[in-house]
C-alpha positions as CSV (number, residue, x, y, z in Angstrom):
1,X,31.2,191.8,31.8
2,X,30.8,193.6,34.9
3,X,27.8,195.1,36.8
4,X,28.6,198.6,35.5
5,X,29.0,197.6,31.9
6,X,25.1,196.4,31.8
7,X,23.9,199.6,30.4
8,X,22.2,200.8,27.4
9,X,24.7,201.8,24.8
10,X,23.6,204.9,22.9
11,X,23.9,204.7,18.9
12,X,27.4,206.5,18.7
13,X,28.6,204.2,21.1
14,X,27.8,201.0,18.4
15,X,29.8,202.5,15.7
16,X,32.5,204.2,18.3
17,X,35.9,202.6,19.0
18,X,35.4,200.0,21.4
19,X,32.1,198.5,19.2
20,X,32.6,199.2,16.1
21,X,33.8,196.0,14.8
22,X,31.4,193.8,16.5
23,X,28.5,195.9,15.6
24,X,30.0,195.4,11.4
25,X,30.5,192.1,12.3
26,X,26.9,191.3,13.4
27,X,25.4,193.6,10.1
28,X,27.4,191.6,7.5
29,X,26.3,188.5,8.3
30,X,22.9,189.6,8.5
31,X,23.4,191.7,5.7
32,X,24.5,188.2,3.3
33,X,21.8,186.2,4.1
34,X,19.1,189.2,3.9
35,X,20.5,190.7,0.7
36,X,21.0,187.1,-0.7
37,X,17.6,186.5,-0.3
38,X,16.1,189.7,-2.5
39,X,19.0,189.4,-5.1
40,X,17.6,185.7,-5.9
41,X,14.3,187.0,-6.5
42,X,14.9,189.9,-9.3
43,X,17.5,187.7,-11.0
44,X,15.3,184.6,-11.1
45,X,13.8,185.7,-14.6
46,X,17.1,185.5,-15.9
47,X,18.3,182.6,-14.9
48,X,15.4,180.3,-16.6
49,X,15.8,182.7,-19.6
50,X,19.9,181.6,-19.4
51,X,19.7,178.1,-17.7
52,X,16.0,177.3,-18.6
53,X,13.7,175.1,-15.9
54,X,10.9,177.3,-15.4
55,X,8.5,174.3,-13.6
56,X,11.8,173.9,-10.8
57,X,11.8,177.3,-10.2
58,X,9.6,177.6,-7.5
59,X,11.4,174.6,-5.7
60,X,14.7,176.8,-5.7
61,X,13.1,179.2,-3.5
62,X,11.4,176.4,-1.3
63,X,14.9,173.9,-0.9
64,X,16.8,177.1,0.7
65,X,13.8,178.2,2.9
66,X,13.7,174.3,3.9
67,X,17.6,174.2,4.5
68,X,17.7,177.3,6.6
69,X,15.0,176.5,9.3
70,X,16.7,173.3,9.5
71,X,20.2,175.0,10.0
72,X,19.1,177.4,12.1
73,X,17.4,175.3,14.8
74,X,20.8,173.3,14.5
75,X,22.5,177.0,14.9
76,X,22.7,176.6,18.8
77,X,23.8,173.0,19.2
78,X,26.4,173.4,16.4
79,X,27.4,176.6,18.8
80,X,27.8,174.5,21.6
81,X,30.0,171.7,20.3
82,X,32.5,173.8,18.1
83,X,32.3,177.1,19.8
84,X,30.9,180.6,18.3
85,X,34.3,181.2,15.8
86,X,34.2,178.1,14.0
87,X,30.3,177.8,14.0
88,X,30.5,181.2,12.1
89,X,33.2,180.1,10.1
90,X,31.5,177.0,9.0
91,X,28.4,178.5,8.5
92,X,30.1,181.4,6.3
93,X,31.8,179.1,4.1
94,X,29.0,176.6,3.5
95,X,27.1,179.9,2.3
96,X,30.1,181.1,0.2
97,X,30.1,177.5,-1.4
98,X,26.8,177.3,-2.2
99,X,26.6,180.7,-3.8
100,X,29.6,180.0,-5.5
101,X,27.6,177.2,-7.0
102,X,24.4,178.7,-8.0
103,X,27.2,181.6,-10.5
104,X,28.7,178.1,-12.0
105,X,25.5,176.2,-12.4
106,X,24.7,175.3,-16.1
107,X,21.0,173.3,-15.2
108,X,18.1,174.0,-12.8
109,X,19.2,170.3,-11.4
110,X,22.5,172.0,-10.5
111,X,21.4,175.2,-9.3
112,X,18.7,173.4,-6.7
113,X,21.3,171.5,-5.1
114,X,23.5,174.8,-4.8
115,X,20.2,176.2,-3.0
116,X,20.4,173.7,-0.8
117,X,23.8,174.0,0.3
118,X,23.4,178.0,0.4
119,X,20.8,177.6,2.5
120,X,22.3,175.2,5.3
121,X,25.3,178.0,5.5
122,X,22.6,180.8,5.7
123,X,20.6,179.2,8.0
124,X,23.5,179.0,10.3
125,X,24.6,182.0,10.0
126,X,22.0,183.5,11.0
127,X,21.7,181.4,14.0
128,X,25.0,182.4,15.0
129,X,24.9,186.0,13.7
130,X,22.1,186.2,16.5
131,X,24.5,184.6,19.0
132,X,27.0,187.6,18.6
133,X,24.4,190.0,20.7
134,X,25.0,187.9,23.7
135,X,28.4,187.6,23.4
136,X,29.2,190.9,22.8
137,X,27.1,193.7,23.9
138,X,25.4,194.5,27.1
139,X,21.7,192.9,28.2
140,X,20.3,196.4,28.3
141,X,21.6,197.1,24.8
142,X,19.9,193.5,23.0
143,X,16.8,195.4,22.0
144,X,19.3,198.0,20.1
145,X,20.8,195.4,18.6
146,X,17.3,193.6,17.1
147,X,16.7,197.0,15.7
148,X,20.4,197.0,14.1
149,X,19.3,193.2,12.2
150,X,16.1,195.1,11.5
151,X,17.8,197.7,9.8
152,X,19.8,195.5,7.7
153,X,16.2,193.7,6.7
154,X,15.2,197.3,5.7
155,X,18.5,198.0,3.3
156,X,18.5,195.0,1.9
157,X,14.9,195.2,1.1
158,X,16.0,198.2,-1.2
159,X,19.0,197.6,-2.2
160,X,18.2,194.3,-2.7
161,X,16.2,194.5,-5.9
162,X,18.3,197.5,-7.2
163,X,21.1,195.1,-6.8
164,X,19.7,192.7,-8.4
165,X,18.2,194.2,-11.8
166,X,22.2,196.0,-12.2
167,X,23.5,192.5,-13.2
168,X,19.6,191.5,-14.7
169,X,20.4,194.5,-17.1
170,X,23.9,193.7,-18.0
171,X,22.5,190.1,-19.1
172,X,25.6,188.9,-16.1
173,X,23.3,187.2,-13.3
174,X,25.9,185.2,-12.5
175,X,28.1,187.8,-11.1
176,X,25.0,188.9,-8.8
177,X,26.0,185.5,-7.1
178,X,30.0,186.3,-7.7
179,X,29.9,189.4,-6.1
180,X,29.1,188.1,-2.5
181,X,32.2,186.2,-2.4
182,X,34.6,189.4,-1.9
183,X,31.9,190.0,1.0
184,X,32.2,186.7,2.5
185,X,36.6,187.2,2.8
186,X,35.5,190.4,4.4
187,X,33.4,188.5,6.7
188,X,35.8,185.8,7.7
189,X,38.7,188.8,8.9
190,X,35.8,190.2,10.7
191,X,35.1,186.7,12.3
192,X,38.9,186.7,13.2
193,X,38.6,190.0,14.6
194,X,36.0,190.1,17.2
195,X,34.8,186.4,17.6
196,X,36.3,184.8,20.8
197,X,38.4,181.2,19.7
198,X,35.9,179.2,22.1
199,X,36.6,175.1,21.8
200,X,32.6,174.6,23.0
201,X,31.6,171.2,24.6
202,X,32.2,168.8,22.3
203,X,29.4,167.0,23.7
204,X,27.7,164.8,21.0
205,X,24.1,163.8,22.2
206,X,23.8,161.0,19.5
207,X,21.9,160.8,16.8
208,X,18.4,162.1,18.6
209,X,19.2,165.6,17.5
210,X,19.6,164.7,13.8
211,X,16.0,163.0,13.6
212,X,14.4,165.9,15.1
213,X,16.1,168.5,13.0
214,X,15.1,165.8,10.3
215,X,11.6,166.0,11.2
216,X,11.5,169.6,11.1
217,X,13.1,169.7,7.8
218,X,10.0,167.2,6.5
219,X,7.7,169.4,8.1
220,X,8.9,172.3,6.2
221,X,9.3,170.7,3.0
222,X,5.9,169.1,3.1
223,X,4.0,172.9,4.1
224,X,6.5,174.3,0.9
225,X,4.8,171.4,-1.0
226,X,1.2,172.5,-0.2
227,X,-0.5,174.9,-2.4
228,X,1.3,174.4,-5.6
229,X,-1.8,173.8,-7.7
230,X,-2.9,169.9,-6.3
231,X,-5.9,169.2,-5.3
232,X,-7.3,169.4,-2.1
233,X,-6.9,166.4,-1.1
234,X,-2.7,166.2,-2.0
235,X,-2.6,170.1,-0.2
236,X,-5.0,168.8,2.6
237,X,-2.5,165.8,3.7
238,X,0.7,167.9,3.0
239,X,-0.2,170.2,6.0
240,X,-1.7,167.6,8.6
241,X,1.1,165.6,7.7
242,X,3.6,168.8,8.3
243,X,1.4,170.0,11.1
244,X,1.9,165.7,12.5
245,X,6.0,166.1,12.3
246,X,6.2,169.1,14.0
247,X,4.3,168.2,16.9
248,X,6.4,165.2,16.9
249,X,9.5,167.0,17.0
250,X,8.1,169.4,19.4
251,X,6.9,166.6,21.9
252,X,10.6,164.7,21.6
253,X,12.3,167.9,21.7
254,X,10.5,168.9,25.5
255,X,11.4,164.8,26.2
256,X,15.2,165.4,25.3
257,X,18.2,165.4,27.1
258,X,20.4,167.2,24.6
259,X,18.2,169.5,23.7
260,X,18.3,171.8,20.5
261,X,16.4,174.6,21.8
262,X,16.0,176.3,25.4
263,X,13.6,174.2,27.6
264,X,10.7,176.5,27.5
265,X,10.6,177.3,24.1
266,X,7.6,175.0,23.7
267,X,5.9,175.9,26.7
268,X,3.6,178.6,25.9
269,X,2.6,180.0,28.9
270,X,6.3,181.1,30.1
271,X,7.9,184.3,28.7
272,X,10.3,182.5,26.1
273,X,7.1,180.1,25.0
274,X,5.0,183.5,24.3
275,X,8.3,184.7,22.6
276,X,8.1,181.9,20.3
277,X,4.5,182.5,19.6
278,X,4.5,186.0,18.5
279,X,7.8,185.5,16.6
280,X,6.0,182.5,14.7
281,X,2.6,183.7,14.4
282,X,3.3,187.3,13.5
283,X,5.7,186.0,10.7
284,X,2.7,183.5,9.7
285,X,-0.2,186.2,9.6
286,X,1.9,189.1,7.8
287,X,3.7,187.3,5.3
288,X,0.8,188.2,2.9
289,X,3.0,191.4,1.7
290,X,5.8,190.2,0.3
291,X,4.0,186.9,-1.5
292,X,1.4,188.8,-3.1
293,X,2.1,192.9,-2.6
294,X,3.3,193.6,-5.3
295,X,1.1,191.8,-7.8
296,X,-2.4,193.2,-5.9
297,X,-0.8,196.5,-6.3
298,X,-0.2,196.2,-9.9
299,X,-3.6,194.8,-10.9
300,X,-5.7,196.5,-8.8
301,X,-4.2,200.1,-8.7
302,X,-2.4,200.4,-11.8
303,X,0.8,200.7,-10.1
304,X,4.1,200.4,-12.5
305,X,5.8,197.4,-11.7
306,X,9.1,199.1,-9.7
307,X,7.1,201.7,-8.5
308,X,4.8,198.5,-6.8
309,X,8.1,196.9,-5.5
310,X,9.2,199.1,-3.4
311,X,5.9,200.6,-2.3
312,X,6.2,196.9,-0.7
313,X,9.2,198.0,1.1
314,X,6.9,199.9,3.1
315,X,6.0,197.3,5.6
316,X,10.0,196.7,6.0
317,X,10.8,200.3,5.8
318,X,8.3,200.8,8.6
319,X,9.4,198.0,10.6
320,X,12.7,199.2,10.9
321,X,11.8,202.8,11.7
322,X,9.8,201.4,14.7
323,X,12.7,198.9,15.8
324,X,14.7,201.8,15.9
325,X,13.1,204.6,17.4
326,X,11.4,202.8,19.9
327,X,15.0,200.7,21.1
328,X,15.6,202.5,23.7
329,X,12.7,202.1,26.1
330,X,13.5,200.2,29.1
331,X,10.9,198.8,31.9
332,X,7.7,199.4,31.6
333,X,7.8,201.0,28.5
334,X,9.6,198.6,26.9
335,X,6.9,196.0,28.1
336,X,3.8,198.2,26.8
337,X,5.8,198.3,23.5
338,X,5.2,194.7,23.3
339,X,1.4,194.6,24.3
340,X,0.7,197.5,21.9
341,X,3.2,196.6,18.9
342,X,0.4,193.5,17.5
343,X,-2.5,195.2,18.4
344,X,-1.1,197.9,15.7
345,X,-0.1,194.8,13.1
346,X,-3.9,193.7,13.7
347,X,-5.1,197.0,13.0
348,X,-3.1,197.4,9.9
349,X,-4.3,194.1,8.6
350,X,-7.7,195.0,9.0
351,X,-7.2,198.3,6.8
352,X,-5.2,195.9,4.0
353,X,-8.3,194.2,3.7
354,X,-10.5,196.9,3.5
355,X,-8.4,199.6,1.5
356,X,-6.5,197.1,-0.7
357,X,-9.1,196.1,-2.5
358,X,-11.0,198.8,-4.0
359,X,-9.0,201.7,-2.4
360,X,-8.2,204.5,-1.3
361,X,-4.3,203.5,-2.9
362,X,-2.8,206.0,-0.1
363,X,-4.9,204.4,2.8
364,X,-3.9,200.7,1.8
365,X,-0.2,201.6,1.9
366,X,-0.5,203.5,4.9
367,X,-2.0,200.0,6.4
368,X,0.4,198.2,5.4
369,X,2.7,200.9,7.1
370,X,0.6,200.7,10.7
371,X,1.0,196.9,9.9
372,X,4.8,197.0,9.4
373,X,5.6,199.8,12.2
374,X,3.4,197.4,15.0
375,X,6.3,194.4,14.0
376,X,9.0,196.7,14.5
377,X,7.4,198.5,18.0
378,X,7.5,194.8,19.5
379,X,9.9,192.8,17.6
380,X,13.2,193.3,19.3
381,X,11.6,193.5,23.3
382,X,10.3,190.0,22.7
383,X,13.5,189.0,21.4
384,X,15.5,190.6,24.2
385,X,12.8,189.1,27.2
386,X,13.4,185.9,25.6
387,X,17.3,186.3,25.3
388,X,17.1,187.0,29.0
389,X,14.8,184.3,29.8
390,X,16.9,181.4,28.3
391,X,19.7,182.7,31.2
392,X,23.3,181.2,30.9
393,X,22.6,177.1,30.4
394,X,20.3,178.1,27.0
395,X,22.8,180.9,26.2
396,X,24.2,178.8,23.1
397,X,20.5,177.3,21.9
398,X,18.8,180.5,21.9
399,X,20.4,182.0,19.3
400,X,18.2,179.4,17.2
401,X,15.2,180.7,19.0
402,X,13.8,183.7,16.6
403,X,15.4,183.2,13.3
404,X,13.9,179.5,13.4
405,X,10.5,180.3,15.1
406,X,10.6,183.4,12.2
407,X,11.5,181.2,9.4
408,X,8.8,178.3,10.3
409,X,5.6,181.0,10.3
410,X,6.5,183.0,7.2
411,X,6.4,179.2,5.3
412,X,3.0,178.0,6.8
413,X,1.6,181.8,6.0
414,X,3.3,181.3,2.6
415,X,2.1,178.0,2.2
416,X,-1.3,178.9,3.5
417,X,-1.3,182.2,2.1
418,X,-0.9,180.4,-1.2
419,X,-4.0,177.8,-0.8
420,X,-6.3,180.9,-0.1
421,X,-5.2,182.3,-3.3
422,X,-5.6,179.2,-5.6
423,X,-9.2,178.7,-3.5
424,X,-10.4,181.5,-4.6
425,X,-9.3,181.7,-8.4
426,X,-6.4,183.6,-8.2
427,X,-4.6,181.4,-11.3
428,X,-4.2,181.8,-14.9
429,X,-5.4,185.8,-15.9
430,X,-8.1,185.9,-13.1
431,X,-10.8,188.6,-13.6
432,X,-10.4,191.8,-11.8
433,X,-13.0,190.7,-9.3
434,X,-11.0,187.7,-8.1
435,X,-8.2,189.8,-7.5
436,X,-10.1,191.8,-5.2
437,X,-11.4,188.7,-3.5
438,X,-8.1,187.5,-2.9
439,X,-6.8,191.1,-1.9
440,X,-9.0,190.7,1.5
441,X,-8.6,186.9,1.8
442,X,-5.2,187.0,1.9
443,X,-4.7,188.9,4.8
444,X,-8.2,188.0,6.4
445,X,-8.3,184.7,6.7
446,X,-4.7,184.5,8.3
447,X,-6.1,187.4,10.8
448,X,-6.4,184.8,13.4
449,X,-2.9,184.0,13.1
450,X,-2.1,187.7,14.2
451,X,-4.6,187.3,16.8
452,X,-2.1,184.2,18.4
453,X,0.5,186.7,17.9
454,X,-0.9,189.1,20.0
455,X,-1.7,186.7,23.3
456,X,2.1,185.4,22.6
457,X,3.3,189.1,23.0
458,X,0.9,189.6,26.4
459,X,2.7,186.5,27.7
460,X,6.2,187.8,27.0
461,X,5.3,191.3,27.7
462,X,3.2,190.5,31.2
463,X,5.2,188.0,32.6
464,X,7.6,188.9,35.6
465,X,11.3,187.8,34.8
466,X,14.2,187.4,37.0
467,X,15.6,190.9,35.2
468,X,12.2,192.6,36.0
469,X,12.2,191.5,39.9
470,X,15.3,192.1,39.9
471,X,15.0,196.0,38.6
472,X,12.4,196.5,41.9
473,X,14.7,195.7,44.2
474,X,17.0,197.9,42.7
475,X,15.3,201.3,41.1
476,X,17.2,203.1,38.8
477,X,18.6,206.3,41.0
C-alpha cells in the first residue's frame, strides 16, 4: 500500500469493484459467528423438547463462550505461524464441524461437546475475521470497517431470532444448524478469493502459550460457573479464583517472549492498554440487556414476548447506527467521539435504572437507545487507535485484541450480572417488586464498570500516537 492509498474510502467504494469481495468476505465471517450465536438461543427450547437435558442447557451456552475467548486470544499467534488463509480456513472448518455436530447430535452430552468445537472455530474466526481490516483496507478506512462488523451485529440481532423461530415452527431445528453449512462453502471461495496464501513464521514458542491460553480458558469457565444458584461461598471462590488465573496469565503474558497479545495490551496507561479497558469494561457493564431485557420488559410492562425481543434490539440497532454515521470522523473529531461515546453509555444506564422499573416504557427504551448509540459513537475509534498502536511487529496479535477483551467483559457482566439477580430474589416466580429491584440492580451495580470504561476511552482518546504526531507535521491541505 502506498502513501496515496491511506485514505478514507467512502461507502460506495466498499461495495465497488476493487473492494467488494473483501468487504463480503469480512461480513460473512462476522455474519456466522454473530448469527450463530442468536439462532442457538430461539431454537434452544426445541432442542430439550427433541433431545431432552434441560439442567445442561445452560452449560451449552457457557462451553462455546469459554471456547471462543480461548480461540480468539489464540487468533493472532495461530495467524502468525500458518499465515492469515489457512488460519481462516482452519478456523471456518472447525466452525463448520462443530455445527455440523450440534444438527446430528441425539443427547445433550453430544451436543456440549459439538459447542465446544463450534466455539474454538468461531472464536477464531473472529480473530481472524478482524485481521482482514489490516490486511486489506486503508488505516484511515479501519473505523468504517468496525462499523461494517457492527452492522452485521445489528442484522443478525434481527434476523437472528426470525431465523431461528422459521425452523422452531417447522419442528426442524436441526436444519437451523444445516443451513450454515451452504454458507460456510460460500466462505471458503471467498477465503480463496481475496485472502493472500501467506506461509507465516512457523515459529513455535513452546508450550508457554498453551498454559496461558489454558489459564484463561479456566478463568472463563470458573466466572461461567458463578451465579448458577450455589451459595455464596461456591460463587464467592469461583470468581477470586477466575479473577487469580487471569492475573496470572496476565502477569506471564507481559513476562513472555512469544507473546499472544501486543505488548501493551496490559498496560493501562498506553493507548492500546485504555483500548483494552473500554473494550472490556463497556462489554462488562452493558451486558445487562441482552441477559435480562427481555424478561424485565415482559414482567414489568406487559410487553408481548416478540414484541419484547426485539424492542431489545434496540441497544444493537442503535449501536450500529452510531458506528456508522459517525465512521467517518477523522482527528479530532474522531478523538472527541471516543471521550463522549461512554459518557452517553453511562447516561443511558442511569435512565435504565430509573425508567425500567416503574416507567415511563418509552423513556426506558429510549435509555437503552442513548446507552446503545454511546457504544457505537466510540467503539470502532478505539478499535482503530489501538489497530494503529500495535504498529507492524503486533500486526498478527492484535487481531485477538477486541474480540477477546469483548468476549472476557460480557462473561464477568454475565456472570456478575447473574449473582445480582439471584441476590436479590430474582428466582422461582419472584413478586413484581423483586423484579423492579432487580430492574435497577442490574444495571446499577455494574455502573462502576462503565465508569472504568470511560477512563479507558480518555486514555485511548487523549493519548498522542505516532499517527496523530504524525498528522501535525503534515496538515491535511
Amino acid at each position: 500500500m502506498t502513501a496515496d492509498d491511506d485514505r478514507l474510502l467512502s461507502w460506495a467504494e466498499l461495495v465497488g469493484r476493487r473492494y467488494r469481495l473483501a468487504t463480503l468476505t469480512l461480513g460473512l465471517g462476522i455474519s456466522l459467528h454473530a448469527v450463530n450465536f442468536f439462532i442457538f438461543s430461539s431454537l434452544a427450547p426445541s432442542v430439550v423438547e427433541d433431545i431432552g437435558g434441560l439442567s445442561l442447557l445452560s452449560w451449552a451456552t457457557t462451553l462455546y463462550v469459554v471456547a471462543s475467548i480461548v480461540s480468539s486470544a489464540a487468533g493472532g499467534i495461530v495467524r502468525s505461524r500458518v499465515g492469515a488463509r489457512k488460519a481462516l480456513t482452519v478456523s471456518l472448518w472447525g466452525f463448520a464441524l462443530g455445527t455440523a455436530g450440534i444438527g446430528l447430535a441425539p443427547t445433550m452430552e453430544w451436543l456440549l461437546v459439538a459447542r465446544v468445537i463450534q466455539g474454538l472455530g468461531s472464536g477464531l474466526l473472529m480473530a481472524n475475521s478482524h485481521g482482514l481490516i489490516r490486511d486489506l483496507y486503508p488505516p484511515k478506512s479501519w473505523a468504517r470497517l468496525f462499523a461494517t462488523i457492527s452492522s452485521v451485529w445489528g442484522v443478525a440481532a434481527l434476523t437472528g431470532p426470525l431465523v431461528g423461530g422459521i425452523f422452531a415452527e417447522f419442528n426442524d431445528w436441526r436444519w437451523g444448524f444445516y443451513a450454515m453449512l451452504p454458507v460456510c462453502v460460500i466462505f471458503q471461495v471467498l477465503i480463496l478469493r481475496t485472502v493472500k496464501n501467506n506461509e507465516g513464521s512457523h515459529a513455535t514458542g513452546g508450550l508457554a502459550p498453551v498454559f496461558r491460553l489454558s489459564l484463561i480458558g479456566a478463568a472463563a469457565l470458573l466466572v461461567g460457573a458463578t451465579g448458577k444458584g450455589q451459595s455464596d461461598a461456591v460463587d464467592l471462590a469461583c470468581a477470586a479464583s477466575a479473577a487469580a488465573l487471569l492475573i496470572l496469565a496476565i502477569s506471564w503474558e507481559r513476562r513472555s517472549e512469544t507473546p499472544l497479545f501486543p505488548r501493551d495490551m496490559f498496560r493501562p496507561t498506553t493507548i492500546l492498554g485504555g483500548g483494552v479497558m473500554f473494550f472490556f469494561f463497556v462489554s462488562a457493564g452493558t451486558v445487562a440487556t441482552g441477559v435480562y431485557g427481555p424478561y424485565f420488559l415482559r414482567m414489568l410492562h406487559d410487553t408481548p414476548p416478540l414484541v419484547a425481543g426485539y424492542t431489545v434490539t434496540v441497544q444493537s440497532l442503535l449501536w450500529t447506527s452510531a458506528a456508522i454515521t459517525l465512521s467517518g470522523l477523522i482527528g479530532t473529531r474522531a478523538r472527541t467521539a471516543i471521550v463522549v461515546g461512554p459518557l452517553l453509555t453511562a447516561v443511558g444506564c442511569v435512565g435504565v435504572t430509573l425508567f425500567l422499573p416503574a416507567g415511563p416504557f418509552w423513556l426506558a427504551i429510549g435509555s437503552i437507545a442513548v446507552l446503545g448509540f454511546g457504544i457505537g459513537t466510540a467503539w470502532g475509534h478505539v478499535a482503530k487507535r489501538v489497530f494503529e498502536a500495535a504498529g507492524e511487529a503486533d500486526r498478527d496479535r492484535v487481531t485477538a485484541v477486541v474480540p477477546t477483551s469483548q468476549a472476557l467483559g460480557m462473561a464477568f457482566g454475565a456472570a456478575a450480572v447473574g449473582v445480582i439477580a439471584d441476590r436479590v430474589g430474582l428466582t422461582g416466580q419472584p413478586p413484581i417488586e423483586v423484579i423492579a429491584t432487580a430492574a435497577r440492580w442490574t444495571y446499577l451495580g455494574l455502573l462502576p464498570a462503565v465508569g472504568l470504561a470511560i477512563l479507558g476511552a480518555a486514555i485511548n482518546g487523549l493519548s498522542t500516537s505516532a499517527s496523530d504526531r504524525k498528522a501535525a507535521d503534515h496538515p491535511a491541505g
